[in-house]
N, C-alpha and C positions, 0 to 999 in steps of 0.2 A: 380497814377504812379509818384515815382519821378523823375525829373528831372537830367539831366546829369552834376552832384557834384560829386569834387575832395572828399567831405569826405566820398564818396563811395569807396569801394578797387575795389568794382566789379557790373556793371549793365548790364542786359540782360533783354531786348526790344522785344517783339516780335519774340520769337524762336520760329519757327518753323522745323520738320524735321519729313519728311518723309523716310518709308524703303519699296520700291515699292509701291504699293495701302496702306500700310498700316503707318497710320500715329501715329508715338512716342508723338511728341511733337504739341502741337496746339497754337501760340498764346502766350507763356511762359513769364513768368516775374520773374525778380529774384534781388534784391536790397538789396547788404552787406556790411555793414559799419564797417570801419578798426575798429582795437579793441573790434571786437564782435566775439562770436560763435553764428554760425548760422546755423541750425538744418535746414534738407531738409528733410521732410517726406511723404513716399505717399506706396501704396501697391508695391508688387512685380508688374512687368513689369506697373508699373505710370508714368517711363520716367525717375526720378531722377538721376541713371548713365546716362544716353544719353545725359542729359541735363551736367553734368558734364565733360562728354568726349568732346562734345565740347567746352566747356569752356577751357581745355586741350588741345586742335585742335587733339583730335583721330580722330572726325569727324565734318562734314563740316554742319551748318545749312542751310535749303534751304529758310528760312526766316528771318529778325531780325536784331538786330543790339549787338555790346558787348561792353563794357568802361571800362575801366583800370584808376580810378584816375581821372574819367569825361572824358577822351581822346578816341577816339572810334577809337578799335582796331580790325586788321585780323588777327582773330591766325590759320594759316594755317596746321599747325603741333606743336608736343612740344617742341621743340625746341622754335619755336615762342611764346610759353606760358611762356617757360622758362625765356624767357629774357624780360617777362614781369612782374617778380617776381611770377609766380604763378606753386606750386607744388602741386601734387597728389599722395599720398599715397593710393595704393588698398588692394584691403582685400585680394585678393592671391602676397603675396612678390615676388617682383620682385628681388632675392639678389643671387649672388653665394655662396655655402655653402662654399665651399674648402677657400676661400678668406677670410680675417680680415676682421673685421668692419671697419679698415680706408681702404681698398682698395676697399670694394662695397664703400663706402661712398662721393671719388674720382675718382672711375671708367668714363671714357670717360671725366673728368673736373680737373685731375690734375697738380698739380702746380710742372713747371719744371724751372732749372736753363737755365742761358742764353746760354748752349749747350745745351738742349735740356733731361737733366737728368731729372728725375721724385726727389722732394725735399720733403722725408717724414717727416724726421723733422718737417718742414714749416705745412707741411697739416696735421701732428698731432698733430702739437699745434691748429691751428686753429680748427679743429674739438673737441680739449678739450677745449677752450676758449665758445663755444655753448653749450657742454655740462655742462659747468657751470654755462652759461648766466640762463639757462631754468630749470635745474633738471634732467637732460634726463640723468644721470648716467647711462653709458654705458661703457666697457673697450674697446679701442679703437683697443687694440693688442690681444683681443680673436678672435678663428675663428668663423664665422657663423652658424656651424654647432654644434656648442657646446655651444650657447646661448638658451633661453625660446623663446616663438615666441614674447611674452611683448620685449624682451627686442630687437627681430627681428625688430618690430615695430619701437619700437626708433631707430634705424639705419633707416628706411627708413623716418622719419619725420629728423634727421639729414643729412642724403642726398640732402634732398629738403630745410634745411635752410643753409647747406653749398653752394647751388648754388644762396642764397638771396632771398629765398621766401620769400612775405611777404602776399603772402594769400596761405592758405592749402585746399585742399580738403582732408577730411578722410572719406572712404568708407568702411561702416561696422568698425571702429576700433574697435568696443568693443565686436565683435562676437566670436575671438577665445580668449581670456581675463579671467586671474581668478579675482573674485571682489576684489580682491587687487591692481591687475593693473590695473582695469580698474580705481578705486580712484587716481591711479597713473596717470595715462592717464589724467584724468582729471585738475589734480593739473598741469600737464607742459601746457596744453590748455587755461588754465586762466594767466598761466606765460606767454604766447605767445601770451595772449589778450592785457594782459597788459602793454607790450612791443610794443602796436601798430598793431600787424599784425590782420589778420581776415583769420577765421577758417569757413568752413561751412565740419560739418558733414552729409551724408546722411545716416540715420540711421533707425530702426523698433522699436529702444527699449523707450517706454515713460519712464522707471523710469529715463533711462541716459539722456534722451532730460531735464526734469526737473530739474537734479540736476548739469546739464554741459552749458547747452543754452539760452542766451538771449532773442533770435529772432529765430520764427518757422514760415517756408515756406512750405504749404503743396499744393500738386502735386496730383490729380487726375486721371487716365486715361487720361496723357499728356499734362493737362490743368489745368492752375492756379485756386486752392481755394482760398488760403485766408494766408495772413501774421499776425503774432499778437506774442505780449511778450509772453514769455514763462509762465512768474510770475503769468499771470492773467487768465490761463487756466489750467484745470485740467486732468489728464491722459483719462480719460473720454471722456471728451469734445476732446482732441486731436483725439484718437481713432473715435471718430462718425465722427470726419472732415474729415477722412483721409479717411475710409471707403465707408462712407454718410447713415450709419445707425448705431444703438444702437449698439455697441459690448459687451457681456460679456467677462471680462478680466478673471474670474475666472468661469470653465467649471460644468454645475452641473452634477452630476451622481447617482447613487443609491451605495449601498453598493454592495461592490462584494459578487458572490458567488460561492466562489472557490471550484472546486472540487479536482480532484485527479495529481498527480504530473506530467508532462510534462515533462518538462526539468529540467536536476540535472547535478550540477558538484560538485565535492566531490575531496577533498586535490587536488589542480591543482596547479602546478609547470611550468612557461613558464619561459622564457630568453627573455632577449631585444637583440639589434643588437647585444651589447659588451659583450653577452654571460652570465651577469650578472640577477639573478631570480629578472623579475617584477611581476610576478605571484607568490607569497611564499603561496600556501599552500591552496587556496580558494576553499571554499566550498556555494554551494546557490541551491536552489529551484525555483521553477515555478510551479504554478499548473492553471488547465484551469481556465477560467473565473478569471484569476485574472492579473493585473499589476504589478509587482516587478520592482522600481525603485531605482536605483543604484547613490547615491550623491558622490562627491566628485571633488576633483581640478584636474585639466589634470598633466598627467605627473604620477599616481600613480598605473598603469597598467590595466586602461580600454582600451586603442589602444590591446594590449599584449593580454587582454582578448580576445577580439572581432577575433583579427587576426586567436586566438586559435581554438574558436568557429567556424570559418569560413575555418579553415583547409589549411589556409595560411600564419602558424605557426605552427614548430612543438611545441607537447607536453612533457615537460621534465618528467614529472610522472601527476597524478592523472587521472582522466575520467571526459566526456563530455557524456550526453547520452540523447536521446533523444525518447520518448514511450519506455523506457528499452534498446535501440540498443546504441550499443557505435559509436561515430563519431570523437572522439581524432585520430588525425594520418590518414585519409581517403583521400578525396578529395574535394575539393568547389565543384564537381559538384554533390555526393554525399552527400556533407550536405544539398544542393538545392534537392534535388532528395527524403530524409528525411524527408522533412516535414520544412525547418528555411527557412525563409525571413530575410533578413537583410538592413535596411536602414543605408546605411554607414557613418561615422562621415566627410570626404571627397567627396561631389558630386562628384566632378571632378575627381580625382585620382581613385574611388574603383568605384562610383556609375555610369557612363557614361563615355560612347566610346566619344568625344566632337565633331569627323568626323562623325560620324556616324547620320543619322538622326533621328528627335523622333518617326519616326515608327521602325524604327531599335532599337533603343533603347528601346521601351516598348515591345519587346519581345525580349530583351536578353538573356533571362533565360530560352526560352520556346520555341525559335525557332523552336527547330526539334520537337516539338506537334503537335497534331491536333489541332484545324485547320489549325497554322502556314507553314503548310508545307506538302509535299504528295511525296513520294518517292525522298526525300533530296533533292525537291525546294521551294524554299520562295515562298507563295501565297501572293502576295503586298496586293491583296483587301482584303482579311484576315485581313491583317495588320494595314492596314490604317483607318476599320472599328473599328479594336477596338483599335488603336488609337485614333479613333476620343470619342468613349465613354470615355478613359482615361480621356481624355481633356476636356471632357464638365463636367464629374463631380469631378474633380479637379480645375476646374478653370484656366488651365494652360492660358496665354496667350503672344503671340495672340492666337486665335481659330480656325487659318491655319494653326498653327506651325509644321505639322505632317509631310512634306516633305521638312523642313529647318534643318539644322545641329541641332545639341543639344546644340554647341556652342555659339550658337549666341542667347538662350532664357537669362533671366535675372540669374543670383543665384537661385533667389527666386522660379521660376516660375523649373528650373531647379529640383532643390529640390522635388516640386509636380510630375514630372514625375515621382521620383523616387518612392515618397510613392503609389504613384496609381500603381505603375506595382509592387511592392513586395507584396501590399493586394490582387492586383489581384493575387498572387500565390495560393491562400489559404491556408495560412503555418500554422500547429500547433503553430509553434510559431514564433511571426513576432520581432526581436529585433531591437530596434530604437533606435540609437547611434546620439545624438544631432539634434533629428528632425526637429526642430522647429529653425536652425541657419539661422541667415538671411530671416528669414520668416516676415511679415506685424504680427499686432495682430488681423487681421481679416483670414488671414491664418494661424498664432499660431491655434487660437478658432476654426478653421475648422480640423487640424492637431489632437489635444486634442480631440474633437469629434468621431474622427476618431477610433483614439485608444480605448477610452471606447468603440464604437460601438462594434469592432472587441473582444474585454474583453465579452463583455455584449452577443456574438454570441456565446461564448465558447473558444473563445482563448487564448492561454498562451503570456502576452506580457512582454518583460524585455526592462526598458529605462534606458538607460544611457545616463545622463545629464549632463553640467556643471552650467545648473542653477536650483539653488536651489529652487528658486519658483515652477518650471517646475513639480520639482521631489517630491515634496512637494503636490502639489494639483492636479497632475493626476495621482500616485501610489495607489497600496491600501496596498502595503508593503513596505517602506521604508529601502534600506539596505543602510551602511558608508563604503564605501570602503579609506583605508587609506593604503601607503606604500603595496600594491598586497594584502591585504587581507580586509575580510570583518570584522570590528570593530565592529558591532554590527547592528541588524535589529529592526525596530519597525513598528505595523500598523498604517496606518495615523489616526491625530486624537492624540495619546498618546505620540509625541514629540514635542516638539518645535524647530525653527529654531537655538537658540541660542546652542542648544544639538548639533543638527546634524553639524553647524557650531565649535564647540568645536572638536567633531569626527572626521569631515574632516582635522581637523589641526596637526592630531596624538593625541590630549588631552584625556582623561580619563572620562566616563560616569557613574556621581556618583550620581545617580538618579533623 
């Protein structure tokens, strides 16, 4: 362990912290040295938020000590964090949309003249003086609600060095990200290493920990494994650390054997908010026993799609059908009612009530069923019973979690709820819109599993990805969706990345 040195930005001793009987953290150790990225890796519910949130003072260790610069500090809230140079950027944005980028950016810390006026000038030079220190190219007078979420991002890592951060937390940055931002993201984190500060990401993704991070801290079921350079271990090697056994990164399968067609949508025409067609004109298939996976960068009318499919959008023209019956224009309880499961590209927002608890939650959909319920009342032991199967073969954890908010489980662990109770539907066809966000690679490979299993039973599955890997090696059809339409389809196997890559950018497929 080392020793309490100023050329640490940050050391944590002995965290421990308990959530009733059940214990997050055991014993934690964590040692970050200014001028570095420092990668925190461990499964869904490992502890690595918990351990971050207090380091943030969200919450209070019940064991341990913390150092700021060798000096051992109480960060009782963040505030207190604040003024100890240390910012946190999370993976759900904290920003008002209605508001500029320099008024989230100065929100609650602006600089006023000596009556008391608010001096934009002053604070918008200073926030473009940062955005030029680093690369963080951001317009400082757009509103928030008409930027990319990349560029959402930079506003909130500019918030946090306009209040003199000089260590960052980033949590999940690279999960809502197309691989250009995230190259971007990257390039201002080595600008901000280099500049002195110390960055620690807590992240799932090995390609990004190796091509962004010095120093890898990995986090077990709450308990420190093992610190080591990034240089000298392999994606592999990190994965089993992080696990504590062998992972397959890439899922084996058999060939599909697709039968007959499921789902069809044929010339589909939607609108975005501004009334403008993000859906021009798309046409795709499904047949059972097969995967249809859908590539492409956010933003080119898979939300539009999905909203359509799930009848929480109207349709401007074409048809949705499903076993022959049309579901365009109906009802979400009607498209549930159909035969479609949907794992939503938002836990939060689409996927879970966050008051509600996870036995409430894993029968959302199916409440008024047998055995949910018996002349319109909830049966709890119903409930709770198959809650609890949810959660043991899901792996959700903790393995109590069945009568605690849904709010308070991890992202990660969140997520699981979700895929387990849409399988348990048993939907002709289960569509999964960014399954694997924020998931461990030991829940990716259980997720991947999943889907082939449900393929391989007879089911119709359409994934829509933003990683190409993903869409790449658990499809067994390959489609490019570009600008709302689909650019062309291929079986896996007969493209390569650099194609579907070409596709996805609007480019041309010249064999």
């Amino acid at each position: 362990m080392a020793g309490e040195s100023s050329e640490y930005a940050v050391q944590m001793h002995g965290i421990t912290k308990r959530f009733g009987s059940f214990c997050a953290l055991q014993d934690m150790n964590l040692n970050v040295k200014k001028g570095s990225i420092h990668s925190l890796l461990g499964e869904n519910g490992a502890g690595k938020s918990t351990l971050m949130n207090i380091l943030y003072g969200l919450y209070q260790a019940d064991e341990g000590e913390i150092f700021i610069n060798g000096e051992k500090v109480d960060i009782k809230n963040p505030n207190v964090a604040i003024e100890h140079g240390i910012g946190m950027v999370h993976q759900h944005f904290m920003l008002v949309d209605d508001f500029t980028v320099t008024q989230n950016i100065v929100l609650g810390n602006e600089i006023t003249s000596h009556m008391g006026i608010v001096d934009a000038k002053k604070a918008r030079k200073k926030i473009l003086d940062i955005v030029e220190k680093y690369g963080l190219e951001v317009d400082p007078d757009a509103k928030v609600s008409d930027i990319s979420v990349g560029m959402q991002q930079r506003v909130e890592i500019l918030k946090a060095l306009y209040r003199g951060a000089e260590l960052l937390i980033l949590d999940e940055p690279t999960a809502v990200l197309t691989p250009q931002e995230i190259d971007d993201l990257i390039s201002i984190m080595n600008n901000l290493a280099k500049d002195g500060k110390a960055i620690i990401i807590i992240t799932h993704k090995l390609k990004e920990i190796k091509a962004s991070s010095d120093i890898c801290t990995i986090i077990r079921r709450g308990r420190y494994i093992d610190t080591l350079l990034v240089k000298g271990v392999t994606e592999n090697e990190l994965a089993t650390l992080m696990v504590g056994h062998e992972v397959k990164l890439v899922v084996d399968k058999t060939p599909a054997n697709a039968g007959e067609v499921v789902f069809e949508i044929k010339d589909l025409i939607v609108k975005n908010d501004r009334k403008l067609d993000a859906v021009k004109g798309l046409s795709l298939q499904v047949r059972k026993g097969e995967i249809v996976g859908i590539a492409g960068i956010d933003g080119n009318g898979q939300r539009e799609l999905v909203e359509a499919i799930n009848a929480l959008t109207p349709v401007a023209s074409g048809h949705i059908t499903i076993n022959g019956k049309p579901l365009e224009n109906t009802s979400p309880r009607q498209v549930i009612d159909s035969g479609v499961s949907t794992i939503p590209e938002d836990r939060q927002k689409r996927g879970l009530v966050l008051d509600f608890s996870v036995n409430e939650n894993c029968v959302l959909e199916q409440y008024r069923r047998t055995p949910f319920s018996k002349k319109g009342i909830l049966l709890k032991k119903e409930m709770e019973e198959f809650t609890k199967e949810l959660i043991q073969e899901y792996d959700v954890r903790p393995e109590d979690c069945g009568s605690r908010r849904a709010g308070s489980l991890s992202g990660g662990n969140q997520q699981k709820v979700i895929i387990g109770r849409e399988i348990a539907m048993d939907p002709d066809i289960l569509i999964a819109v960014q399954p694997t966000r924020g998931l461990d690679v030991g829940a990716i490979e259980t997720v991947h599993r999943t889907l082939i299993r449900e393929r391989d039973k007879g089911k119709a599955v359409l994934l829509i990805s933003f990683e190409l890997d993903e869409v790449m090696n658990v499809s067994d059809t390959i489609a490019v969706i570009y600008d709302g339409k689909i650019q062309d389809t291929f079986k896996q196997g007969t493209v390569d990345e650099n194609t579907i890559g070409l596709l996805m950018a609007g480019g041309k497929n010249h064999g």
